[in-house]
Structures are given as C-alpha cells and as structure tokens.
Biotite code that builds the C-alpha atoms (Angstrom):
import biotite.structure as struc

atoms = struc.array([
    struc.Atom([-22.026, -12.338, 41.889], chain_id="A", res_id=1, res_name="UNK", atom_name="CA", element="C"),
    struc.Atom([-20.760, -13.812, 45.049], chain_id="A", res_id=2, res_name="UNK", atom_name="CA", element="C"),
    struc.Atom([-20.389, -17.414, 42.963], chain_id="A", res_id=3, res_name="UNK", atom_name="CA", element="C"),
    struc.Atom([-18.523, -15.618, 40.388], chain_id="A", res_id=4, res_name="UNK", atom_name="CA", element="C"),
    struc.Atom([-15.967, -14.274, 42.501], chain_id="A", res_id=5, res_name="UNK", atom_name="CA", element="C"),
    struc.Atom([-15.299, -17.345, 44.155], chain_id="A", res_id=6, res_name="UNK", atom_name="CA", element="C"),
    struc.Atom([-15.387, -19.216, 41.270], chain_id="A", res_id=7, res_name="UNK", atom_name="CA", element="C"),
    struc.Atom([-12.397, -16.475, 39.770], chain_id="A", res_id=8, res_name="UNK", atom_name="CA", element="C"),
    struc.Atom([-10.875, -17.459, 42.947], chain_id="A", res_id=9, res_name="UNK", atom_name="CA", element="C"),
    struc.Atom([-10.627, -21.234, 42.768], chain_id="A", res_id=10, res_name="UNK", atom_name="CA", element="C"),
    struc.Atom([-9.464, -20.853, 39.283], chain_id="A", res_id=11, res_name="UNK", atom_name="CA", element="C"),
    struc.Atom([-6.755, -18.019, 39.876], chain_id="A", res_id=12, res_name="UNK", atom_name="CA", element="C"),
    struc.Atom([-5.580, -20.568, 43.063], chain_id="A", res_id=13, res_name="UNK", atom_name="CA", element="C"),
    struc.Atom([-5.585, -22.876, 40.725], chain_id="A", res_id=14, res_name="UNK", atom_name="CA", element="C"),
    struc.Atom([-3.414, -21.692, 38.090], chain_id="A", res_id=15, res_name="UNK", atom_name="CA", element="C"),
    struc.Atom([-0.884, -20.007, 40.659], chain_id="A", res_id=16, res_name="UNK", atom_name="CA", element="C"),
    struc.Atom([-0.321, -23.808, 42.122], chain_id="A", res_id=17, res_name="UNK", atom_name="CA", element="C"),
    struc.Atom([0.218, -25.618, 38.722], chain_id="A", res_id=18, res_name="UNK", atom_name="CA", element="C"),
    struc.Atom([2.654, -22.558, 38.084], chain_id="A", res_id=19, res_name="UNK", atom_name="CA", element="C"),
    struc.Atom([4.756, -22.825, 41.360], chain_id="A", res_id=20, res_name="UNK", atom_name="CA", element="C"),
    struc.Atom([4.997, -27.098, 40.731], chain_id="A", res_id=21, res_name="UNK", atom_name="CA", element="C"),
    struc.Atom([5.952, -25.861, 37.360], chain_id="A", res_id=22, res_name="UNK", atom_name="CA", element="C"),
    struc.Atom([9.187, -23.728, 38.753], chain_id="A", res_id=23, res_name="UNK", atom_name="CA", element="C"),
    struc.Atom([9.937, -25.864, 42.134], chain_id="A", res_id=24, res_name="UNK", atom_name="CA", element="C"),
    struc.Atom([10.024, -29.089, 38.732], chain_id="A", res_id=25, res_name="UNK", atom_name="CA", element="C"),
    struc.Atom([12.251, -27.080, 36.810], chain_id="A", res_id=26, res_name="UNK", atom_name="CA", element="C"),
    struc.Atom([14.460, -24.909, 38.782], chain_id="A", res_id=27, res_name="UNK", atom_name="CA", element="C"),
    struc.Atom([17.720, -25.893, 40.317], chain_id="A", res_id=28, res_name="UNK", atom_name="CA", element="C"),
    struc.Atom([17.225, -26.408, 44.064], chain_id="A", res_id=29, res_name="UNK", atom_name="CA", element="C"),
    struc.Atom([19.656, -27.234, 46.369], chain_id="A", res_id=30, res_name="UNK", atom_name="CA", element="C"),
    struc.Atom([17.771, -28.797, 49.904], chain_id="A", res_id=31, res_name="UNK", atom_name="CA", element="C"),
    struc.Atom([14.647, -26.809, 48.128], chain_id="A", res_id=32, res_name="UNK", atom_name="CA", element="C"),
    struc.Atom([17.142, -23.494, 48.170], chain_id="A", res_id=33, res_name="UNK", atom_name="CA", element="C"),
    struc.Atom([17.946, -21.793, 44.643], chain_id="A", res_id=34, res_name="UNK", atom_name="CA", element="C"),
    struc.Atom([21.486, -20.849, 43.367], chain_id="A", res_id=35, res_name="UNK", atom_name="CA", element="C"),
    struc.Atom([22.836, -23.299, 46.412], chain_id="A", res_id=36, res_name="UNK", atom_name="CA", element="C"),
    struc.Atom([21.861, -20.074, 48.600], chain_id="A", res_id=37, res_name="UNK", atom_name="CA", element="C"),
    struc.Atom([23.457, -17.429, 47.113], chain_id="A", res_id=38, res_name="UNK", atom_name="CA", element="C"),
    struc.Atom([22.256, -13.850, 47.517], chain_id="A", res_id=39, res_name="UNK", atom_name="CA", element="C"),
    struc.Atom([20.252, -13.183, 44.155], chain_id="A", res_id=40, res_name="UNK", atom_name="CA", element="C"),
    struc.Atom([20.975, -9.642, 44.117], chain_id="A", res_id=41, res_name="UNK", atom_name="CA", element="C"),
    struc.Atom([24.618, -9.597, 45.517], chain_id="A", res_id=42, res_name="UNK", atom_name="CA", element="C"),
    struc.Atom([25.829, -10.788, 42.508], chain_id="A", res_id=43, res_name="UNK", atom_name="CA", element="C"),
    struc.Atom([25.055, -7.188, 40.922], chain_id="A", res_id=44, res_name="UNK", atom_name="CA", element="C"),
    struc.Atom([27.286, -6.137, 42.921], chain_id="A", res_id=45, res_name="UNK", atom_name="CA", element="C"),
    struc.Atom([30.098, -8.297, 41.134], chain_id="A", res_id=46, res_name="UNK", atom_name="CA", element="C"),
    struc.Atom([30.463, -9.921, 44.872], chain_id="A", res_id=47, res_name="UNK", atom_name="CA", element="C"),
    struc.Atom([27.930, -13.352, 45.153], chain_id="A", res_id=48, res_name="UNK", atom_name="CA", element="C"),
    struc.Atom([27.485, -14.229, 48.338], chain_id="A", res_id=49, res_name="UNK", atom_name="CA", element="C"),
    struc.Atom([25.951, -16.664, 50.765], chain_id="A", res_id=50, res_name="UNK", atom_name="CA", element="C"),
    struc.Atom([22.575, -15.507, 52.012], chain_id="A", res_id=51, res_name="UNK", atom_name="CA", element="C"),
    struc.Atom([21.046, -16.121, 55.708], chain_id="A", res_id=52, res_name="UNK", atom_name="CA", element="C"),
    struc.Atom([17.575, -14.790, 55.202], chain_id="A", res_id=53, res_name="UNK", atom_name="CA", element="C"),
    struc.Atom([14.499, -16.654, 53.196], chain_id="A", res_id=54, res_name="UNK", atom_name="CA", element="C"),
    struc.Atom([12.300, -15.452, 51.121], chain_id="A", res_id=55, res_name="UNK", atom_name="CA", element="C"),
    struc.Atom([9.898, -17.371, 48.865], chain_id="A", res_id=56, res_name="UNK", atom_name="CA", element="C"),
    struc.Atom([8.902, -16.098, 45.506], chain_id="A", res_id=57, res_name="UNK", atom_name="CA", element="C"),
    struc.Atom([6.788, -18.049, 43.520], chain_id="A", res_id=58, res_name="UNK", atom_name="CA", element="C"),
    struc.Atom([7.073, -21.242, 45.658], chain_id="A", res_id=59, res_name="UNK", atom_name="CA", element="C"),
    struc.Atom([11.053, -20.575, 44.904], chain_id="A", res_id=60, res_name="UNK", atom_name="CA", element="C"),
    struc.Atom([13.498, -20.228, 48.220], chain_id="A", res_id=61, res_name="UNK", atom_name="CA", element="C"),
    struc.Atom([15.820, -17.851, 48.009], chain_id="A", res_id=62, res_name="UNK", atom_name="CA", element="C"),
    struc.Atom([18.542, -16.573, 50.539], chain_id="A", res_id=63, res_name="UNK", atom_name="CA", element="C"),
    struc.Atom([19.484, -13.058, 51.075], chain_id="A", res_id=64, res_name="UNK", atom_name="CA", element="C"),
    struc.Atom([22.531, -11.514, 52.853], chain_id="A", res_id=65, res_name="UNK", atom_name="CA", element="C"),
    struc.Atom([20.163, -8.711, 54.228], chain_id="A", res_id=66, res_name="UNK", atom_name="CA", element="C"),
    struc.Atom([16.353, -7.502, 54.522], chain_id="A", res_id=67, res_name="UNK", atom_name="CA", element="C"),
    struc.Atom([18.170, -4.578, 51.979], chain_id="A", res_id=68, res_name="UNK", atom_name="CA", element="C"),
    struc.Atom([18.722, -7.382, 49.347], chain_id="A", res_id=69, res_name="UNK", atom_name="CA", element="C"),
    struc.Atom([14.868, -8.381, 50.119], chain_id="A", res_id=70, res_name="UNK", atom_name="CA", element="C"),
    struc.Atom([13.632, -5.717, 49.523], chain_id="A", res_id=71, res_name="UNK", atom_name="CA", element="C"),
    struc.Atom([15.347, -4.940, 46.470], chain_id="A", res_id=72, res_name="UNK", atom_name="CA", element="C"),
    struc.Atom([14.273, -8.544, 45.007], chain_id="A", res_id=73, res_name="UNK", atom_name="CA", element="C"),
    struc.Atom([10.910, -8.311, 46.239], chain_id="A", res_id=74, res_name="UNK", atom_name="CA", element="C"),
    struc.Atom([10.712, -4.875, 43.803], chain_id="A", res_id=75, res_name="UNK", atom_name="CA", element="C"),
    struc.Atom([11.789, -6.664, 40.579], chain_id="A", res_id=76, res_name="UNK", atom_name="CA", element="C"),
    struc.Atom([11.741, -10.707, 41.492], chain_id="A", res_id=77, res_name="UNK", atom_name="CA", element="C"),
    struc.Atom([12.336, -11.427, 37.520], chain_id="A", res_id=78, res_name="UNK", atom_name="CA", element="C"),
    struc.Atom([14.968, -9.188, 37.106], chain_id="A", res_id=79, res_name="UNK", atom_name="CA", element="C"),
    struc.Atom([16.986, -11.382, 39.783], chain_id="A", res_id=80, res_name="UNK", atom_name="CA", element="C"),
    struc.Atom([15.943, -14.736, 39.017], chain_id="A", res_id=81, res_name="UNK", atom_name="CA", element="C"),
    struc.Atom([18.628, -16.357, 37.153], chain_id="A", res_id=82, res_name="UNK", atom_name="CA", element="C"),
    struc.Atom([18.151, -17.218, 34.015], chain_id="A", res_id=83, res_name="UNK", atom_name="CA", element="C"),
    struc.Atom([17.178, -21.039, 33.193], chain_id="A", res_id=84, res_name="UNK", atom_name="CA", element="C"),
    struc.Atom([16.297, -21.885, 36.476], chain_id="A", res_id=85, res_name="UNK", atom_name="CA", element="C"),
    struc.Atom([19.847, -21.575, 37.910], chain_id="A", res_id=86, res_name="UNK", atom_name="CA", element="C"),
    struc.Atom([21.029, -24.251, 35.451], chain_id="A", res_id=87, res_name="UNK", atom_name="CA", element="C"),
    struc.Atom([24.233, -24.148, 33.095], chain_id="A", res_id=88, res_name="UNK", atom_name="CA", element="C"),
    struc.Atom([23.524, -22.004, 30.300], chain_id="A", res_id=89, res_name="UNK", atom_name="CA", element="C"),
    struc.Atom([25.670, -23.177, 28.091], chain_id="A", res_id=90, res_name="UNK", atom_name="CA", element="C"),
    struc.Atom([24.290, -26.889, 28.460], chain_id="A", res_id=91, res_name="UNK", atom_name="CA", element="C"),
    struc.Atom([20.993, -24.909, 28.258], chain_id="A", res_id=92, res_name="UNK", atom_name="CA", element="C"),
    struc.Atom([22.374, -23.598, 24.578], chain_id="A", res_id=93, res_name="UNK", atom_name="CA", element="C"),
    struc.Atom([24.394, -26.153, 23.259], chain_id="A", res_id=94, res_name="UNK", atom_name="CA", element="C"),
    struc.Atom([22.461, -29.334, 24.025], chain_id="A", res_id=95, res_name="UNK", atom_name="CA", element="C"),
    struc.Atom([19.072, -27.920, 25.878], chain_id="A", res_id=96, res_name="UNK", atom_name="CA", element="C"),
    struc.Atom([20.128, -30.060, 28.831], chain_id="A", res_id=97, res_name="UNK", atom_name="CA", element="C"),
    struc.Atom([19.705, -29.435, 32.768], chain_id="A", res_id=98, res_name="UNK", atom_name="CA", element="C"),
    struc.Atom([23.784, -29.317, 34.175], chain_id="A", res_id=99, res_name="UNK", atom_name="CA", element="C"),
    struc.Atom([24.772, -27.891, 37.342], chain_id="A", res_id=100, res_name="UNK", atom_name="CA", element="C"),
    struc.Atom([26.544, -25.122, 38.128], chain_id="A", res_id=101, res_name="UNK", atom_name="CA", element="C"),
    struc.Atom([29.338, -23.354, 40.156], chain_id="A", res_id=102, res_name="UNK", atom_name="CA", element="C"),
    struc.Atom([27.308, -20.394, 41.639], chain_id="A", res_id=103, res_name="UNK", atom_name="CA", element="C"),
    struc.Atom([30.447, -18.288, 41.794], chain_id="A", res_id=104, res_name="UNK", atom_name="CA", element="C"),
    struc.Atom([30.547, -18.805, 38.091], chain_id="A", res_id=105, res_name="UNK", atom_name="CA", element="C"),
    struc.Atom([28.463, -16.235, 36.187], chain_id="A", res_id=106, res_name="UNK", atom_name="CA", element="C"),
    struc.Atom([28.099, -13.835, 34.013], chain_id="A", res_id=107, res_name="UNK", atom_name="CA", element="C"),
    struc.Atom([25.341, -10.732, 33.828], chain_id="A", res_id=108, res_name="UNK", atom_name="CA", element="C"),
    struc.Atom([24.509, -10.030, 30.555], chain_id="A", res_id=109, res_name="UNK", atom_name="CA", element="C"),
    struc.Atom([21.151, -7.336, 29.833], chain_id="A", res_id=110, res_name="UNK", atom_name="CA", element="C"),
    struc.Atom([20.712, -7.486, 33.475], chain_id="A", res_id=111, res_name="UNK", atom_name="CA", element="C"),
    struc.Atom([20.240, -11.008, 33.968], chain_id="A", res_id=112, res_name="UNK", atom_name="CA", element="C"),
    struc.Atom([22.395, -13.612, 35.900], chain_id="A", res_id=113, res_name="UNK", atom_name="CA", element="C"),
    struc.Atom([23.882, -16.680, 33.749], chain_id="A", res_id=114, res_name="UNK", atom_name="CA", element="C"),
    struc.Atom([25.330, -19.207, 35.451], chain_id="A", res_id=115, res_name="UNK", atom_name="CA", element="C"),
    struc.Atom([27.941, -21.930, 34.683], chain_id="A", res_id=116, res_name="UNK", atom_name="CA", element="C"),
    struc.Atom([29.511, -25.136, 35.166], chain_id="A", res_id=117, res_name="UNK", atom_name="CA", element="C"),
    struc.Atom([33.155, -25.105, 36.235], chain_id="A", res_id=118, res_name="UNK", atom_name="CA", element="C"),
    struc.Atom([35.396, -28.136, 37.460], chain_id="A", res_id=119, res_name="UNK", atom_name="CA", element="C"),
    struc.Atom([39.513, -27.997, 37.589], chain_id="A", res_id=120, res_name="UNK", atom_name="CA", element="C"),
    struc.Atom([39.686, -29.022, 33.672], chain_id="A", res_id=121, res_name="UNK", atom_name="CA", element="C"),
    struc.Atom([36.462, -27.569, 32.539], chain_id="A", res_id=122, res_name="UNK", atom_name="CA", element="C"),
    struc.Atom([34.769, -24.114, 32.621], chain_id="A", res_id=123, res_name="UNK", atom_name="CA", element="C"),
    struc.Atom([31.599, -23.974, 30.523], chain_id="A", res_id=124, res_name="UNK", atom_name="CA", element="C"),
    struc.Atom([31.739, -19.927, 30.239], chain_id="A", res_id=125, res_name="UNK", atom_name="CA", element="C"),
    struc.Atom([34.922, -20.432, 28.166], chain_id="A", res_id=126, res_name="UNK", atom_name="CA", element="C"),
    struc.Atom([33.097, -21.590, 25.392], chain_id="A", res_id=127, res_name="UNK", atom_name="CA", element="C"),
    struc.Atom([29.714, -19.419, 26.047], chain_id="A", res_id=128, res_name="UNK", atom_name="CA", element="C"),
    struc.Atom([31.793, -16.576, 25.547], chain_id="A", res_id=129, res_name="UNK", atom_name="CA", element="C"),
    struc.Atom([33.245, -17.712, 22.408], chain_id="A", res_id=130, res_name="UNK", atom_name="CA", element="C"),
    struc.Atom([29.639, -17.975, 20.782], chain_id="A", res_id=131, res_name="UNK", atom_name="CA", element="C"),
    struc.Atom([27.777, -16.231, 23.479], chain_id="A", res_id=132, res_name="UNK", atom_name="CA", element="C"),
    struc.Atom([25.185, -14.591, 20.870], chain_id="A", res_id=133, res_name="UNK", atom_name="CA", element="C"),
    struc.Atom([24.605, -18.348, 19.256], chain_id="A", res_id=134, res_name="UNK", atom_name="CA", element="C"),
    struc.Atom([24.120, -20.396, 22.656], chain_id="A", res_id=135, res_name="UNK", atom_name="CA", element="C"),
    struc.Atom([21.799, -17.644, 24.582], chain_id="A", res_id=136, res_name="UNK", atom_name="CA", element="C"),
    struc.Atom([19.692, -17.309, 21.092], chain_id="A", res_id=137, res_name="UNK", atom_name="CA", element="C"),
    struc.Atom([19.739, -21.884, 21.115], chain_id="A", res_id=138, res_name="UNK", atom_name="CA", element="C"),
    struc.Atom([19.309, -21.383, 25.148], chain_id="A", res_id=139, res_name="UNK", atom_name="CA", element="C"),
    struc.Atom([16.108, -19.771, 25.351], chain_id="A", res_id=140, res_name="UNK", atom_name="CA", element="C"),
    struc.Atom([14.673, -21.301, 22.802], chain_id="A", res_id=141, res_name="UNK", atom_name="CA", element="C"),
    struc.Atom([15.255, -25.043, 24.522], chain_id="A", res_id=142, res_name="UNK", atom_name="CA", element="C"),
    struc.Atom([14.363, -23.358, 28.155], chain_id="A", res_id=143, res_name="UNK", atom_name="CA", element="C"),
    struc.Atom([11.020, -22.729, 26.429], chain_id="A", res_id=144, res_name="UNK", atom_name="CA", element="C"),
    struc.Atom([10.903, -26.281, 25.315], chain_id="A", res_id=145, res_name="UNK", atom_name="CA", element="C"),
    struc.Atom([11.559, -27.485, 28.681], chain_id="A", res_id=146, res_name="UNK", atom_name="CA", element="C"),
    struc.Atom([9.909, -24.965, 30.553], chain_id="A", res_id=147, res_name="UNK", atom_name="CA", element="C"),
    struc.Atom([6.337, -26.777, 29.909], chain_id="A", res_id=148, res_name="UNK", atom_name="CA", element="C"),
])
C-alpha cells in the first residue's frame, strides 16, 4: 500500500511539473512576472494597477496591490488569470500568434481579463470589438493549439 501511495505521488509530482513548464513556456512573463506586474484582480475594479506583493500560482508570479487582492485570487486563481496567457487577444484570434500587450489595455468580457496591444497608431481592441464574437470564438480555438 505504502508503494502505491508513493508511486501516486511521484506521478501526481510529476504531472504538476510538466504542467507549470507548460504555463511558465507559454505565458507572457515579464522578468518571470505576469501582466508586467499588474494586480490581477484590480482590474475588476475597472482601476489596473501595479502590484508589490508575490504570489505564485501554478509556477506563475503574480503581483498584488494588497494581501486583500491575495486572498481574493487565491479563492478563484482561474477566474483572474488572463486569458491567453496575458498575450494579445486579438493576435490570439486573428492570426493565433503570441503579441504583446499594453496591460492598461483590456477588456473583461464573462468575467475574464483580455488584453491588448496598443502603440500611438495602433490599438488592437479597435478591431476586437468590431468582430469581438468572431476573434474570441478563432482565439480559443488557436490558444488550444498552442497551449500543448
């Protein structure tokens, strides 16, 4: 019995460090910090801000303006994730492709942040919003893709 629960163990191990590579490979990390260090769950409060507190989720960093903003994450980690890793989502939708962002440009749509790139002559979440239900449908399907 003893073998059997440390062979569970090895393999649960295991699987939990293939899955953090998987997210630290994938995610947008700035000096190992998502969303360049922006509060997660201050942008649900329609005011994003920088964070001064870490917390890992998932092999993840993320910075928080205040142990109340842990603690709220740590409750529901996947409802503040953003979506696609932090990366562009209309890149994500329109050509599956891995673009950086402006962290102070987002939207929240079904509870869920969506960042975008945005430069003087360009802001991507122009054109998400003009076929918003198109590029998140094309967007999660090529996050999938990537996601591997």
């Amino acid at each position: 019995m003893k073998k059997l629960l440390v062979l569970f163990m090895m393999v649960s191990w295991q699987s939990f460090a293939q899955e953090t590579a998987i997210r630290q490979k994938h995610y947008l990390l700035e000096k190992g910090v998502a969303l360049s260090g922006y509060d997660p769950v201050s942008y649900f409060a329609n005011k994003p801000q920088k964070g001064k507190i870490t917390y890992v989720y998932n092999g993840i960093s993320y910075k928080f303006a205040n142990e109340t903003n842990v603690e709220t994450f740590k409750k529901a980690p996947a409802r503040y994730e953003p979506a696609y890793g932090g990366w562009c989502a209309y890149a994500m939708g329109a050509k599956g492709e891995k673009v950086e962002v402006d962290p102070e440009n987002y939207k929240i749509i079904g509870g869920k942040v969506y960042l975008f790139y945005k430069t003087i002559f360009n802001n991507t979440l122009n054109s998400w919003n003009e076929e918003e239900a198109r590029l998140k449908k094309q967007a999660d399907i090529n996050w999938v893709k990537i996601y591997k």
